[in-house]
N, C-alpha and C positions, 0 to 999 in steps of 0.2 A: 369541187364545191366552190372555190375562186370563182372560178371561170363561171361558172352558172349567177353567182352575184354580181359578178360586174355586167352581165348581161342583164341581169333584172334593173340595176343600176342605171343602165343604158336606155331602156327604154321608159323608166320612169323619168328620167329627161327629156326622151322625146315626147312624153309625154304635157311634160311640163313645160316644153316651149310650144307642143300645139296650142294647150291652152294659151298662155299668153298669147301666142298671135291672136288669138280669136277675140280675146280682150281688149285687146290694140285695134284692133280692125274695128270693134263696137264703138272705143273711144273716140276715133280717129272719123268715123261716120258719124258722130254725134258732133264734135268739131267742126267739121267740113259743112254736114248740109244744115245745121242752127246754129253754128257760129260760137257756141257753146261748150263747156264740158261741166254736167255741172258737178258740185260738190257729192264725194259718197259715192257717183257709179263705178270709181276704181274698187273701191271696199263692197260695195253689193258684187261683182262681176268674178272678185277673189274667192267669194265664198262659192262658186258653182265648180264642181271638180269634175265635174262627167263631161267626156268630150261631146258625147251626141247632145246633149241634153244644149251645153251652152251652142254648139252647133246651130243647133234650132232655134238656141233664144239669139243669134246673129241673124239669122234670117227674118225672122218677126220684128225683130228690130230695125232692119230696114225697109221693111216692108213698113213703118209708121208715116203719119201723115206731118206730127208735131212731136215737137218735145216732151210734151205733159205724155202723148201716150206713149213713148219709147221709153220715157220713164217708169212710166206702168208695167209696162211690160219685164224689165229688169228685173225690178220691186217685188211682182210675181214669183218672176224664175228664182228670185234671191231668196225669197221667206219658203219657195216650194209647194207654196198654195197654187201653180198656172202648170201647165200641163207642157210648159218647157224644159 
């Protein structure tokens, strides 16, 4: 029974630094190509737990032309109203 906990243990870690990189990668694109980070997308981006889900909202998110809409897009995936 250890042994089967530290393994759930384990992969709820890796779980939790895929997300984070994926949050990091969002932030770190939003810095780079607007120069920008703005206020609140580390707390919108905390609240998405599903890997596929924020998966998809990194790619839409770079796929943006501006700031106003990769904000949108977050904003979306954050409140679960966008089909990210």
């Amino acid at each position: 029974m250890g042994k089967r906990l530290v393994q759930q243990g384990l992969q709820q870690g890796k779980l939790e630094g895929r997300l984070e990189e994926i949050r990091t990668a969002i932030v770190d694109f939003l810095e780079s190509r607007f120069n920008q980070q703005p206020v609140g997308v580390d707390a919108a981006l905390a609240t998405i737990t599903d890997l596929e889900r924020l998966k998809k909202l990194r790619r839409e998110v770079f796929k943006a032309n501006t700031l106003q809409e990769a904000l949108g897009i977050i904003a979306q995936a954050a409140d679960g109203t966008g089909e990210h």
